[in-house]
DSSP file (Angstrom, degrees, kcal/mol; ACC not computed):
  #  RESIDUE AA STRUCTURE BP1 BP2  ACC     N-H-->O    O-->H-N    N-H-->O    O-->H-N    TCO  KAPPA ALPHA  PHI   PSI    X-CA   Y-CA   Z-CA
    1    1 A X    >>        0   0    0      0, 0.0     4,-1.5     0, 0.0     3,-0.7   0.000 360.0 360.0 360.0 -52.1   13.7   -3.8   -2.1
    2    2 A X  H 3>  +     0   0    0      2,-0.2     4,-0.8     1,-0.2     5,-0.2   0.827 360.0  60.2 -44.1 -42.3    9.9   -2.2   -2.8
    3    3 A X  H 3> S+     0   0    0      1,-0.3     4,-1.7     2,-0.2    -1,-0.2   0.897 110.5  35.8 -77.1 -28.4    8.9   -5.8   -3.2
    4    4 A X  H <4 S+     0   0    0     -3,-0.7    -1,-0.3     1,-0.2    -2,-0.2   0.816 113.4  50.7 -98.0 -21.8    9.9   -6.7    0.3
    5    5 A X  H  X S+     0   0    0     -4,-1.5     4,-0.9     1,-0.2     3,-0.3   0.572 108.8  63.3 -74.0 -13.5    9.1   -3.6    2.4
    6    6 A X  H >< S+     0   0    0     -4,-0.8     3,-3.5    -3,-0.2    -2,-0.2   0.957 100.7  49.7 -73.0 -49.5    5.5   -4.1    0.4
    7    7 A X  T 3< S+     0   0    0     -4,-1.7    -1,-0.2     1,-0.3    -2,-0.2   0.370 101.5  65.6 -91.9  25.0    5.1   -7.3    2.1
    8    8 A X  T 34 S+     0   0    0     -3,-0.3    -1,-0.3    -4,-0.1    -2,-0.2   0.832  83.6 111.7 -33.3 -62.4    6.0   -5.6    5.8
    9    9 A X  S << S-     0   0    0     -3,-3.5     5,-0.1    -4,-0.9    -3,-0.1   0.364  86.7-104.2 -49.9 150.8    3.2   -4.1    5.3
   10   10 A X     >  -     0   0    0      1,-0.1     4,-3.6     3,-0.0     5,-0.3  -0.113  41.9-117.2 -58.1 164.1   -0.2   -4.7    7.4
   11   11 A X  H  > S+     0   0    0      1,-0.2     4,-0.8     2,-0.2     5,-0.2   0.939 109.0  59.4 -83.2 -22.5   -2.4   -6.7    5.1
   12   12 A X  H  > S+     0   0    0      2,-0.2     4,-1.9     1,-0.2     3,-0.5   0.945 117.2  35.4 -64.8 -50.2   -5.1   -4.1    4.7
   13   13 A X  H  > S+     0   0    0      1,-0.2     4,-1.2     2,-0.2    -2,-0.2   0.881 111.4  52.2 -57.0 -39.2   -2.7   -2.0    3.4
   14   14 A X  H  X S+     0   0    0     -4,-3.6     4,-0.7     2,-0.2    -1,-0.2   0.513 110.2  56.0 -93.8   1.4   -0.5   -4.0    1.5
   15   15 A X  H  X S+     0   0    0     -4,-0.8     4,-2.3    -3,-0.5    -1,-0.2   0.806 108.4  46.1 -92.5 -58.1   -3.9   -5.5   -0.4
   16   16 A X  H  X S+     0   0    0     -4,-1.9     4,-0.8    -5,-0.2    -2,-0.2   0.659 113.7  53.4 -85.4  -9.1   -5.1   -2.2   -1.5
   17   17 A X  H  X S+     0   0    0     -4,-1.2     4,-0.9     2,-0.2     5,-0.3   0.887 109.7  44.5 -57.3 -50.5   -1.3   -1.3   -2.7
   18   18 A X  H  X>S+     0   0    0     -4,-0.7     5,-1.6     3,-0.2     4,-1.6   0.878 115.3  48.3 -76.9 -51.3   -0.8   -4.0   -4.7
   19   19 A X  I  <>S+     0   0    0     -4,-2.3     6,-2.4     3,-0.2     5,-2.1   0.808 125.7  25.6 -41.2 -41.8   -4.2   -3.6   -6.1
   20   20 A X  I  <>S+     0   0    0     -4,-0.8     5,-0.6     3,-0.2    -3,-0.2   0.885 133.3  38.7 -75.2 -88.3   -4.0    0.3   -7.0
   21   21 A X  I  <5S+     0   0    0     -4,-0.9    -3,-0.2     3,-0.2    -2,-0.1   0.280 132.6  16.6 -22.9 -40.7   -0.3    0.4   -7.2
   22   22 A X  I  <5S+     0   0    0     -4,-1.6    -3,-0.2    -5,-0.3    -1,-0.1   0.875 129.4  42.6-121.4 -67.6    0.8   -2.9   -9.0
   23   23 A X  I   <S-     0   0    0     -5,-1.6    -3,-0.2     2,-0.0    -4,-0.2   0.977  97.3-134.0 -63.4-102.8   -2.7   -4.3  -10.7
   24   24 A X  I   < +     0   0    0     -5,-2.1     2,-0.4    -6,-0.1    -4,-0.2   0.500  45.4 166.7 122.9  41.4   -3.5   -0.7  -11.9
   25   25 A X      < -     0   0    0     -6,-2.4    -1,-0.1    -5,-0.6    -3,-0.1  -0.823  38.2-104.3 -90.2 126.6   -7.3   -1.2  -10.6
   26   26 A X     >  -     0   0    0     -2,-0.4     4,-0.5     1,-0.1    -1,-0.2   0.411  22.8-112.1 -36.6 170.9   -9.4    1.6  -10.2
   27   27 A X  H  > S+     0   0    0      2,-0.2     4,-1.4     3,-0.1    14,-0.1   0.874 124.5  53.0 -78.0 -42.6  -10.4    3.3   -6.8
   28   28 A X  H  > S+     0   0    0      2,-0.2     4,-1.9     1,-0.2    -1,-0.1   0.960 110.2  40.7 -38.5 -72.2  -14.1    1.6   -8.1
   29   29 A X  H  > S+     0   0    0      1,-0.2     4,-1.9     2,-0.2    -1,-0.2   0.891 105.3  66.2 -76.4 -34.2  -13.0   -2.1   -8.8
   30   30 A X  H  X S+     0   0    0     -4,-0.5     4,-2.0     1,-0.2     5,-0.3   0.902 105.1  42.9 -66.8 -23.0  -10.9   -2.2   -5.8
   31   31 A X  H  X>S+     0   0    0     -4,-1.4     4,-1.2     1,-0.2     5,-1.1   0.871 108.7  56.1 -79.5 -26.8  -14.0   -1.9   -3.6
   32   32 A X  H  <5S+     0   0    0     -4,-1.9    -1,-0.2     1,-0.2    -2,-0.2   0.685 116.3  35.7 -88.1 -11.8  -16.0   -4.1   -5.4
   33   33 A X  H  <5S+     0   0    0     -4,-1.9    -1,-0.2     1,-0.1    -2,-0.2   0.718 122.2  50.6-100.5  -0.2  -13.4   -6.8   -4.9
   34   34 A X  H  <5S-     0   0    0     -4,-2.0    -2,-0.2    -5,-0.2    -3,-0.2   0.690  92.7-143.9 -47.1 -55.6  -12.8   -5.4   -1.6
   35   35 A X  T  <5 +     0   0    0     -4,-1.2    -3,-0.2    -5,-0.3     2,-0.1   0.694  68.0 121.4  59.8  36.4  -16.5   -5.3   -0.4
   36   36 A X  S   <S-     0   0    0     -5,-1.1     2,-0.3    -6,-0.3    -1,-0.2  -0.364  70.7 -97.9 -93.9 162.0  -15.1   -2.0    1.2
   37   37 A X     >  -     0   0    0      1,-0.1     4,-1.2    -2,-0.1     3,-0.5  -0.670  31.3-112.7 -96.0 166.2  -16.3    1.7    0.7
   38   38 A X  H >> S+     0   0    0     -2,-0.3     4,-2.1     2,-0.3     3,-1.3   0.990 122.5  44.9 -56.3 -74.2  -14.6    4.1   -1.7
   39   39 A X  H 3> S+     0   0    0      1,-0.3     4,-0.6     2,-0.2    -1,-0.2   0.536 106.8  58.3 -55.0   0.3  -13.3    6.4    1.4
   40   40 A X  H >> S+     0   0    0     -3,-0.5     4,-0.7     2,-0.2     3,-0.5   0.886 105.5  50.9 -89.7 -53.1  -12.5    3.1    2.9
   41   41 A X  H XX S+     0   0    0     -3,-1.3     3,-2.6    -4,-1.2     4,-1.3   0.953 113.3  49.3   2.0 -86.7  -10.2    2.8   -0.6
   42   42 A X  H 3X S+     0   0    0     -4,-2.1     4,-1.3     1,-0.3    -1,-0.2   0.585 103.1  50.1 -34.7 -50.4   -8.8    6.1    0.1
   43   43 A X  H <X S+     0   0    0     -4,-0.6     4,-1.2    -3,-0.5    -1,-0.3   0.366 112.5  46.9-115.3  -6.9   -7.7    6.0    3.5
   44   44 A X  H <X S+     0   0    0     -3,-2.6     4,-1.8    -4,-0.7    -1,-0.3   0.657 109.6  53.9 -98.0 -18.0   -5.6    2.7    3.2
   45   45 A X  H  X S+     0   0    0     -4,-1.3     4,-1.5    -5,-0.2    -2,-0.2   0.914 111.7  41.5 -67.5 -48.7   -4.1    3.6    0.4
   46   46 A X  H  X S+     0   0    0     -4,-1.3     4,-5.5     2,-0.2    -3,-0.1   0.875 118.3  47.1 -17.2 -81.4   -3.0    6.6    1.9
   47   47 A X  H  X>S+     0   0    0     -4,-1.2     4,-1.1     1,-0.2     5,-0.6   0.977 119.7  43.5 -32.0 -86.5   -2.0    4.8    5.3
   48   48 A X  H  X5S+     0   0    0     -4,-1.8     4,-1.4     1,-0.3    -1,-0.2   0.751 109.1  49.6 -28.2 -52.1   -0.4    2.3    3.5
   49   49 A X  H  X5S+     0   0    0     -4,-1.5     4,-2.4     2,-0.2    -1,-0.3   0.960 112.0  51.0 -65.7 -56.4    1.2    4.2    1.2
   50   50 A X  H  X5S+     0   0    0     -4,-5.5     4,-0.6     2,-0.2     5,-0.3   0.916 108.5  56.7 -38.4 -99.9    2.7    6.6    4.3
   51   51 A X  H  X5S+     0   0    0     -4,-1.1     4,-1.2     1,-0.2    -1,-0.2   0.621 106.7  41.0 -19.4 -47.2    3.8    3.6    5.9
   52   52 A X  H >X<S+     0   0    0     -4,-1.4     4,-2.4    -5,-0.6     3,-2.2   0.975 109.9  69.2 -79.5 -67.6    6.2    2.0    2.9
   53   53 A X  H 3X S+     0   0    0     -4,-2.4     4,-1.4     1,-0.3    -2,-0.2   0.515 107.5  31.0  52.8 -97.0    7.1    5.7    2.7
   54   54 A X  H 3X S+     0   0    0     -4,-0.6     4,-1.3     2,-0.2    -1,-0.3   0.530 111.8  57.1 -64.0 -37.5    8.8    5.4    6.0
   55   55 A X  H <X S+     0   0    0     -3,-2.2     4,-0.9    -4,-1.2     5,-0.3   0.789 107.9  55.2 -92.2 -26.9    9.9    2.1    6.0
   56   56 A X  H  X S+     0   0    0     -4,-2.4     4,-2.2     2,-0.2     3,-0.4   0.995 109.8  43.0 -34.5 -79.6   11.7    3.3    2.7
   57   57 A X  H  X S+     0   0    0     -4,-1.4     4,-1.9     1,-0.3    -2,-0.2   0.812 107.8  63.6 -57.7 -30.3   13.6    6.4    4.3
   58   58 A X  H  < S+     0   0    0     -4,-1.3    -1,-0.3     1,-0.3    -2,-0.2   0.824 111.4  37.2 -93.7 -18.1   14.6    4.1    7.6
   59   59 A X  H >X>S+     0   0    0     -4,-0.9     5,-2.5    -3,-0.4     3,-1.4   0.891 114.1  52.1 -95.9 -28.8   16.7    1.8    5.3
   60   60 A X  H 3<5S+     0   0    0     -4,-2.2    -2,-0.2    -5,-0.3    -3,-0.2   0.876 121.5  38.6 -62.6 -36.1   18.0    4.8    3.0
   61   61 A X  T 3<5S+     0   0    0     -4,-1.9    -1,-0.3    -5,-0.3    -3,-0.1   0.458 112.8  52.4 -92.6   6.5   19.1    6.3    6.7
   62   62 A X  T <45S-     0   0    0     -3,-1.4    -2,-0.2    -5,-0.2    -1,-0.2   0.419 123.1-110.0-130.8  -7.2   20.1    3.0    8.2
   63   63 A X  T  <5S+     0   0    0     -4,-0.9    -3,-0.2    -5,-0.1    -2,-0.1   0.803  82.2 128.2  96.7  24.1   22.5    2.6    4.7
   64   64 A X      <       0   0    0     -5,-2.5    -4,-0.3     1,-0.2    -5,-0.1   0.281 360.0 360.0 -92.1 -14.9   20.2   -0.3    3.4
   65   65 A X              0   0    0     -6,-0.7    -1,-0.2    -8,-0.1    -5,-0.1   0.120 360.0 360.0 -95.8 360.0   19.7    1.2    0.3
């Protein structure tokens, strides 16, 4: 269920998830395979993270779960 709501996701997002999230790469190494800034890191992860989040609860509320 996680695995398929991941791959919803927008690809900026779903890149630095899988990276943090799955891989278990630093905030550090993700930029440098990125070629992104650190606060660039942050703020997709975030996004991203919000986003699956949501798409989570709307199938737990829609009985999908």
């Amino acid at each position: 269920m996680i695995t398929m709501a991941i791959k919803t996701l927008p690809e900026d997002y779903r890149i630095v998830i899988c990276l943090r999230d799955i891989e278990g790469l630093s905030t550090t190494e993700t930029c440098e395979v990125l070629g992104i800034s650190e606060a660039n890191v942050k703020v997709r992860l975030h996004r991203g993270r919000a986003a699956l989040k949501k798409l989570l609860q709307d199938k737990k509320s829609d009985g999908k779960i």
